[in-house]
N, C-alpha and C positions, 0 to 999 in steps of 0.2 A: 812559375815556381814560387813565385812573390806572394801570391795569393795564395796557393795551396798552403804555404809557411805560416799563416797567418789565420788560415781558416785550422789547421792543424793546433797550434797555440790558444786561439777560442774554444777549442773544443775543449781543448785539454786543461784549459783553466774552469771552463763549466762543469767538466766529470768532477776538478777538484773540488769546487764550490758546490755541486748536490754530492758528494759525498762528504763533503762539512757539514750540510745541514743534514743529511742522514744519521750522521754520528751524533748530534746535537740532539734532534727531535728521539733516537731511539734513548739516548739517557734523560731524557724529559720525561720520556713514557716510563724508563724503569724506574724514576723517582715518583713519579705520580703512583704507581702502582704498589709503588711501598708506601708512602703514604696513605694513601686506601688501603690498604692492607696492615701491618704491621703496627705504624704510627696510630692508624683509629683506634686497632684494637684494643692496645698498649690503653690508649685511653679512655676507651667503653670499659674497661676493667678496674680503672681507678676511680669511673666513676662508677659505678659497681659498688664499689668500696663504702662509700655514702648514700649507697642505697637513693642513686639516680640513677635510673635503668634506663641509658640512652643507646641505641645499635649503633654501633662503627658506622657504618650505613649513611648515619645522618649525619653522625661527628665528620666525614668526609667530605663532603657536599655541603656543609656549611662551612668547614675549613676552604674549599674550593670558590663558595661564591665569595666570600669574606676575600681572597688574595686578590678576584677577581675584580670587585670592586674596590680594592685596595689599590690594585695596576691600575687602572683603567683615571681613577679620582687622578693620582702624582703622575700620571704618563701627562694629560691633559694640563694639570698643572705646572709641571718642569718645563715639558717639551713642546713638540711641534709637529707639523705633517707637509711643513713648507719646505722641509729641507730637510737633508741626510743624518744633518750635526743634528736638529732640533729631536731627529725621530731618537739618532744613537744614545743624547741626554734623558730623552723621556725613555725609552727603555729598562735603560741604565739604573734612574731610581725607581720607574716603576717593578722593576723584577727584585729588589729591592723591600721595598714595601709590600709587595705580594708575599713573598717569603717570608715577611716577616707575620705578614696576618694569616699565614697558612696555620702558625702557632696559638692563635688565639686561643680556640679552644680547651690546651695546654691552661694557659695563662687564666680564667675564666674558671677550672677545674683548682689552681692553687688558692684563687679566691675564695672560690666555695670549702676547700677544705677547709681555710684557716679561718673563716667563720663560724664551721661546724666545730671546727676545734676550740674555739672561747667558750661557743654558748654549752660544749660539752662540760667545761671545764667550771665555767659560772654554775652549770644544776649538779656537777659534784658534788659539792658543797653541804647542798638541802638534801641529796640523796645519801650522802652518810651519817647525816642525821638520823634521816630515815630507818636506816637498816642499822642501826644504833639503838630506835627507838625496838623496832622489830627483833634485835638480839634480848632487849631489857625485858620482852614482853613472853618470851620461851621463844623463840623461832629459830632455826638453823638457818646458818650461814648460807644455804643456799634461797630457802624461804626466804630469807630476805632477798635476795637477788630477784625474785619472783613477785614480791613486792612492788621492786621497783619497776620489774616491766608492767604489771600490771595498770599501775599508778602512778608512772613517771613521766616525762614530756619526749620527746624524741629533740633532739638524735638520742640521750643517753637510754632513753628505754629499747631504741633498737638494737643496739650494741649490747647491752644486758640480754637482750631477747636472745642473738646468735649464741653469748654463754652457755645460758641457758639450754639451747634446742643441743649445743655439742656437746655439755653433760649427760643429755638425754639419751645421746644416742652409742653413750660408751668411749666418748671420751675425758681423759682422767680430769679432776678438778684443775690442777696446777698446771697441766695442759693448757684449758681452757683458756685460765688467765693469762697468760701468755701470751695465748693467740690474742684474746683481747686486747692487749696492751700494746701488741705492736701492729693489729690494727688499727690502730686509734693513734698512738705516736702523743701520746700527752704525759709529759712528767709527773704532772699531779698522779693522774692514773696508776702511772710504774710506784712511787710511794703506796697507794692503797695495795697496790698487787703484793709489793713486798712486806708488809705487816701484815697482809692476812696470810701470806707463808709463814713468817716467823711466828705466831702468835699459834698457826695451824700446828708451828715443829715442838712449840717450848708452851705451848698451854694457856699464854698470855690472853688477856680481857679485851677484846675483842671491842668492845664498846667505848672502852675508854680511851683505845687506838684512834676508833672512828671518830669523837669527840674532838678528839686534839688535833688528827691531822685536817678535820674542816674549818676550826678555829686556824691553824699554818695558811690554809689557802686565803682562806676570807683575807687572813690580812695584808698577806702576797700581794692579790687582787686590790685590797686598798692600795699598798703602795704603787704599783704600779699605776692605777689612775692617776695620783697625784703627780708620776713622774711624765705620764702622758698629759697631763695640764702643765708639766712647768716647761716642756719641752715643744708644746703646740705652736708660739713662735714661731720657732728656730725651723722647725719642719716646716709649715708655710711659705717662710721667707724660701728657704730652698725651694720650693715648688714652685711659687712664682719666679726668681732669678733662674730656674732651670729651663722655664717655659716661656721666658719671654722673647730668647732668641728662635725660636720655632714659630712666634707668635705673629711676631714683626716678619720675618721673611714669607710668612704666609699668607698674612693680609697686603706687603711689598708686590707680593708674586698679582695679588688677585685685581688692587689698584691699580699699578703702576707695572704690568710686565715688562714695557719695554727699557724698565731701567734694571731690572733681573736678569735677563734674559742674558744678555753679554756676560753679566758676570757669571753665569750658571754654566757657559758655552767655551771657560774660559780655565786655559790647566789650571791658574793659578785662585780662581774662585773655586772650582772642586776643592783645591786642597786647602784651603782656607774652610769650605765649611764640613770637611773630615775632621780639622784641630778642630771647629766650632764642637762638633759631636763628640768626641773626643774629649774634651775639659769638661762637657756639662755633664758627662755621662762621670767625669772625673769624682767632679764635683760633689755630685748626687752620691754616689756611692762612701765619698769622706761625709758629707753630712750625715746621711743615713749612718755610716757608722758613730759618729756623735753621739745622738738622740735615742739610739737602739739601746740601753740600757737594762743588762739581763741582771733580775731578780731573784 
């Protein structure tokens, strides 16, 4: 009876334990699966946006090998395969870091926009010149627009170009604009947009609009240079003191593991380097708000 009690209780804690991991691995699969699905899409579409025509397809599969190698690097470096704790630590951060580089992509797309967003913002400037120059000379408001995609640099000449092709096709001017402006998401832009309404409603000079508000940018863009040189410091300093405790535990880990390893193994080292993560992410966030200085 002793034995059957006991073979009875093995069993029944194994049913438990493969239907842990059955419930486990099938929300693994329906996370993955929205990921591939939803998450790429989500992001083949904004990049879309900036007219980089990437398929979900790939955004997935490089989000996948990207966590991959992500887990694989901190499993190895946290953890261990000599024992239960070394494997539950490396786990633990590698599932960690995987999730977090599943977002790369994300992250990679905010970079590209806000690049595309300056150097849109830097050839504003000369392209209201331009179609300044082109109103002085007879040309309509749209001609000029047609100008710039003709003769203009990208990104701004393709963004002009979509204007262009949805007037073409029957949709209304002020339409357009709109849609441009909040494809694009630039202030400068929404000031152009709204003078050439106002100036469309009330008859206003069109030219002298265009003048004035690239001479406001120009000097916009001066000041802020100047504020991003007097604040280059203070942002450094933060970027080294942010990274130096990531730095030293890293190259700690890669020397000297077995002076890591306890502490990594240990409640009171986890939670020591949660506050570590914790204050420098603090940290970064007060200094960044410092130095962020809107113009």
């Amino acid at each position: 009876m002793e034995w059957m009690s006991i073979t009875a209780i093995a069993l029944l804690a194994g049913f438990c334990v493969g239907l842990l991991i059955h419930l486990i691995l099938r929300n693994v699969y329906a996370s993955a699966e929205t990921y591939s699905g939803t998450y790429s899409e989500h992001v083949a579409r904004q990049f879309e946006e900036i007219f980089q025509f990437v398929p979900a397809r790939q955004i997935a599969q490089a989000g996948w090998a990207l966590a991959g190698i992500a887990f694989a690097f901190v499993f190895f470096l946290t953890g261990s395969l000599t024992s239960l704790r070394g494997i539950t630590v490396g786990l633990m951060f590698g599932i960690i870091a995987g999730f977090g580089a599943l977002h790369l992509p994300h992250l990679v797309l905010r970079i590209l926009k806000k690049r595309r967003l300056q150097k849109f913002n830097e050839q504003l400037v000369d392209t209201l010149v331009t179609m300044s120059n082109a109103l002085k000379a007879g040309f309509s408001i749209t001609q000029s627009f047609e100008i710039v995609v003709r003769d203009g640099e990208v990104p701004i000449s393709q963004e002009f170009s979509v204007f262009v092709q949805e007037t073409r096709i029957g949709v209304g001017f002020d339409e357009a604009l709109r849609n441009m402006e909040r494809r694009v998401g630039s202030d400068d832009l929404s000031l152009v947009v709204m003078a050439i309404e106002t100036a469309r409603k009330t008859g206003g000079n069109l030219t002298e609009v265009f003048e004035r508000i690239a001479h406001t940018i120009r000097e916009r863009m001066r000041i802020e240079v100047r504020i991003r040189t007097l604040t280059a410091q203070g942002r450094l300093q933060g970027f080294v003191v942010g990274s130096m405790p990531v730095i030293i535990g890293v190259v700690l880990m890669i020397v000297d593991p077995d002076l890591m390893m306890p502490f990594l193994y240990s409640g009171v080292g986890i939670a020591v380097i949660a506050a570590v993560v914790l204050l420098v992410a603090s940290g970064g966030m007060i200094i960044r708000k410092i130095v962020n200085i809107d113009v």
